[in-house]
C-alpha positions in Angstrom: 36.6 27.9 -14.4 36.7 31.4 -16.1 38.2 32.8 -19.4 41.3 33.9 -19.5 40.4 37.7 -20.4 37.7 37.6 -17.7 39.6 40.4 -16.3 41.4 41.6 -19.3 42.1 46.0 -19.6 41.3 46.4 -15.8 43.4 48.2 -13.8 42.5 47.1 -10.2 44.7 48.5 -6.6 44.8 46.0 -4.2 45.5 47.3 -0.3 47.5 44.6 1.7 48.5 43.4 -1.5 52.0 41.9 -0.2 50.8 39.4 1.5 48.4 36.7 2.5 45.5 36.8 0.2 45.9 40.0 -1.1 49.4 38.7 -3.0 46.9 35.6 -3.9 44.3 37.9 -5.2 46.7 39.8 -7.3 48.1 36.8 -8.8 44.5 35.4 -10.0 43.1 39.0 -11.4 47.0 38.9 -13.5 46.5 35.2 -15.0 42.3 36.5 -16.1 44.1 39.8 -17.6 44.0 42.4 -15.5 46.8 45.0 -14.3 47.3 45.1 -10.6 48.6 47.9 -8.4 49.7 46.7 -5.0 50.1 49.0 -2.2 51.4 48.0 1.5 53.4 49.8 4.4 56.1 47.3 4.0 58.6 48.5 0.7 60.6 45.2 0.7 58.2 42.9 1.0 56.1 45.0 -2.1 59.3 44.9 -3.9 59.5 40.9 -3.7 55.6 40.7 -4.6 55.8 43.1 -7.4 58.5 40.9 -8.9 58.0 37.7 -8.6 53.9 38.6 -9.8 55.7 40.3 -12.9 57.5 37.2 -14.0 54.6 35.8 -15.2 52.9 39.1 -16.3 55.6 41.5 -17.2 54.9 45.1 -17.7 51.4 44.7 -15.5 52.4 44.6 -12.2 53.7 48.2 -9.9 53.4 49.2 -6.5 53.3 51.9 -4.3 54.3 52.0 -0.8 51.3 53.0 1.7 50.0 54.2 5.1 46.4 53.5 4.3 45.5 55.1 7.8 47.3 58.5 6.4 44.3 60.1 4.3 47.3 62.9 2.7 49.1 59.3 1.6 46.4 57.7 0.2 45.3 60.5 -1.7 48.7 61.7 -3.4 49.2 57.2 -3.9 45.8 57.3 -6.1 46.7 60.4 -7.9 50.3 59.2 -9.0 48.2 55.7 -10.1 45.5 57.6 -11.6 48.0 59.6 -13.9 49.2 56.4 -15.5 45.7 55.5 -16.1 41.9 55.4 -14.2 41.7 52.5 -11.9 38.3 49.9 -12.8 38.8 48.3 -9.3 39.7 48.8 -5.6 40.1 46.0 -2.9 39.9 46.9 0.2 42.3 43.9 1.7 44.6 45.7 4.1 43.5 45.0 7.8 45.2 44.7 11.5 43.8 42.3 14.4 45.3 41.6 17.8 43.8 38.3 19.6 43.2 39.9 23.5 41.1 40.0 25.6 38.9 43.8 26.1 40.4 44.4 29.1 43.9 44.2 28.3 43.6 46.6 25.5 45.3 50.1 25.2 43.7 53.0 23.6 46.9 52.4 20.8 45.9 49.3 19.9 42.5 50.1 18.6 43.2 53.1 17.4 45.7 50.7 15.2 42.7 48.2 13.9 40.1 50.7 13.2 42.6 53.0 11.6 43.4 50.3 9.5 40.3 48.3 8.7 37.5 51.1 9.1 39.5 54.7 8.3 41.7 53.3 5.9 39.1 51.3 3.8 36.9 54.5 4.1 40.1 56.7 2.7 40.6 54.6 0.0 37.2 53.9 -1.1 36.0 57.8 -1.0 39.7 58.4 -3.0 38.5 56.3 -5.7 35.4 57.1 -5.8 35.6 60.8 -5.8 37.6 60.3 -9.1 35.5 57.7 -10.6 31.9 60.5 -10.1 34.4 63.1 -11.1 35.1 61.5 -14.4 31.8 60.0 -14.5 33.3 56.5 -15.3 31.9 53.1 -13.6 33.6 52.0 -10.5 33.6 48.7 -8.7 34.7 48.3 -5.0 35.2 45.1 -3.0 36.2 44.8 0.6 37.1 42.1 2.5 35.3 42.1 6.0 34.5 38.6 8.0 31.5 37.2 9.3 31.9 38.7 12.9 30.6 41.4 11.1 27.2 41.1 11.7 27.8 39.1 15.0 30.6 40.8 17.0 32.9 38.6 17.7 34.7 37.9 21.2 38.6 39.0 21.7 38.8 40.6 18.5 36.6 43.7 19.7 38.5 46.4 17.2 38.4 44.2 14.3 34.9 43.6 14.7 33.8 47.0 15.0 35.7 48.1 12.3 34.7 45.0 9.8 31.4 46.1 10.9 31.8 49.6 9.8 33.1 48.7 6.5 30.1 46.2 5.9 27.7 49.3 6.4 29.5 51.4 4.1 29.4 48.4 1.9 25.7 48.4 1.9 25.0 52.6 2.9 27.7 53.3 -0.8 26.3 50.7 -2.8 22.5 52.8 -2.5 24.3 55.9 -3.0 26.5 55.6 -5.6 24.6 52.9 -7.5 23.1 55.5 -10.0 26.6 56.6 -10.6 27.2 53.1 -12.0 29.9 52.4 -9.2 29.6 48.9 -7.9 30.2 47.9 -3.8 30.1 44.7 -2.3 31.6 42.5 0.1 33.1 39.1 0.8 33.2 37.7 4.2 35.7 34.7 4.6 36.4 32.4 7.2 39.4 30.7 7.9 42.3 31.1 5.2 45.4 30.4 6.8 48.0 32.8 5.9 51.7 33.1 6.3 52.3 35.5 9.8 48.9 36.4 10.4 48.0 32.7 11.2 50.4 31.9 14.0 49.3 35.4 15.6 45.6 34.5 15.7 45.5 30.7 16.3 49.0 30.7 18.3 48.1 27.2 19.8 47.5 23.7 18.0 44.2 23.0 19.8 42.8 26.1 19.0 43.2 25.3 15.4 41.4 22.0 16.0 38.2 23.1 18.1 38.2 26.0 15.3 37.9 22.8 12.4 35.5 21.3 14.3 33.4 24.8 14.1 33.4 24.1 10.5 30.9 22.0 9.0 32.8 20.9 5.7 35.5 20.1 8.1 38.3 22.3 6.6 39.9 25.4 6.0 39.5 27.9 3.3 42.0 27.5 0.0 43.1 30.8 -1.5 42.1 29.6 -4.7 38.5 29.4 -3.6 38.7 33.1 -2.5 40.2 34.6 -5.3 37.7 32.9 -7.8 34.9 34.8 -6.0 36.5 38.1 -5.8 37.4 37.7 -9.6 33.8 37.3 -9.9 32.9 39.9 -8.2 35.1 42.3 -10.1 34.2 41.3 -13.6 31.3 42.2 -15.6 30.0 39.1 -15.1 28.5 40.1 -12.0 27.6 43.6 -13.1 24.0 43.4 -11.0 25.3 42.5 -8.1 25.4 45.4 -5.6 25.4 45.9 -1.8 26.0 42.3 -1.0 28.4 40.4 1.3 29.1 36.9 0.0 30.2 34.2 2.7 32.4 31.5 2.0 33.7 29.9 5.3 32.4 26.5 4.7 29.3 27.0 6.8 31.2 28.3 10.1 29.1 30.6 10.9 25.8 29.1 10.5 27.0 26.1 12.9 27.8 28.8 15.3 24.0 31.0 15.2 22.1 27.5 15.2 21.8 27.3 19.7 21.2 23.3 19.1 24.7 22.8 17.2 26.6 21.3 20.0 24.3 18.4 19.8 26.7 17.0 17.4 28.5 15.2 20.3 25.4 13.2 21.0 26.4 9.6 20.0 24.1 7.1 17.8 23.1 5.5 21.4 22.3 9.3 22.9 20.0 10.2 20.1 18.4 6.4 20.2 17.4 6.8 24.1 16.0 10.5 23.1 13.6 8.7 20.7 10.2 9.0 22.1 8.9 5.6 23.4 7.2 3.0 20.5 8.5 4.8 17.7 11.5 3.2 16.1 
């Protein structure tokens, strides 16, 4: 779909990037080109990333062990990047989420998501960007938030404040830093199963079944489909695009806003008898 220097000279720091669709991510922006910096709490499982993504892209490929939710971290983590060369890109990827319900919550728990999702992503963006004004050199940020965002979401009340928070500074940065030639926008994905995080959020089989039949195209999300966007996104292909949140959850969410949709279990002899009479 894209050529293969789409992404070539750009050094871009992926947060989460162990993992899930962060690892996915990195491996995509690597095959277009780029260099990718992966950061994570988890040493080992960066390790294992960082080598198996340099196997097929030697010499472009390092990490760095993080607390995002640690400002003192994050900062002395971007300055020893910075040193080897500016960063072009941050992804904000790294997020928590615990499936409960309000009630059951401890004042730990959301101080973990929000530390995460909204402080961290705020740490990490204002690092970067600071540099990026400082040096007066173009900057592009993209953060991955959900489409809860904008609706709350039920049992996942940290997560969607936080995802909510990112969103506006999404949109509030984008304004502000815009003249600065510094770039912010935002994808919102729906379901892409991921190793770990999966089982913790859809723990049962018939929750993953009522959740396809949310789902208008009637599947889940492929990485491949995410990371196309975000390489998008990040390239200079898309240098006019500022401020926005791009869905791609197969039309989940719409199904979910439209208050008719659960007509869909009206059968071809329900929708005949609601036919007014003498037309056919």
């Amino acid at each position: 779909m894209f050529l293969p220097d789409l992404l070539q000279g750009k050094r871009i720091l992926i947060t989460g990037g162990g993992t899930g669709l962060g690892r996915s991510m990195a491996a995509r922006f690597l095959e277009l080109g780029s260099e990718v910096a992966i950061c994570g709490r988890r040493e080992e499982v960066l390790q294992v990333a960082a080598a198996e993504l340099a196997v097929k892209a030697p010499g472009r490929v390092s990490w760095r062990k993080l607390d995002i939710r640690d400002p003192e971290a994050v900062e002395a983590v971007i300055e020893s990047l910075w040193r080897a060369g500016p960063l072009d890109a941050l992804v904000n990827n790294a997020a928590g989420n615990i499936l409960s319900r309000a009630e059951d919550l401890s004042h730990r728990a959301v101080d973990a998501v929000i530390g995460t999702v909204l402080h961290g992503t705020a740490y990490m963006t204002l690092a970067c960007g600071k540099r990026w004004i400082g040096e007066r050199r173009a900057g592009n940020v993209l953060s991955i938030v959900t489409t809860y965002a904008w609706t709350g979401s039920a049992y996942v009340v940290p997560s969607a404040m936080a995802k909510a928070g990112v969103l506006a500074m999404t949109q509030s940065l984008a304004v502000e830093w815009g003249p600065k030639n510094i770039r912010l926008n935002a994808i919102a994905p729906g379901p892409f199963p991921t190793e770990g995080a999966w089982q913790r959020l859809v723990p049962r089989k018939d929750m993953e079944q009522a959740w396809l039949k949310r789902i208008p195209l009637g599947r889940f999300g492929r990485h491949e489909e995410l990371t196309d966007l975000a390489a998008y996104l990040l390239s200079d292909r898309s240098g006019y695009i500022t401020g926005e949140v791009v869905t791609i959850d197969g039309g989940e969410w719409l199904k979910g806003a439209g208050q008719f949709s659960m007509a869909e279990v009206l059968s071809d002899e329900d929708w005949l008898a609601l036919k007014p009479k003498g037309r056919k």
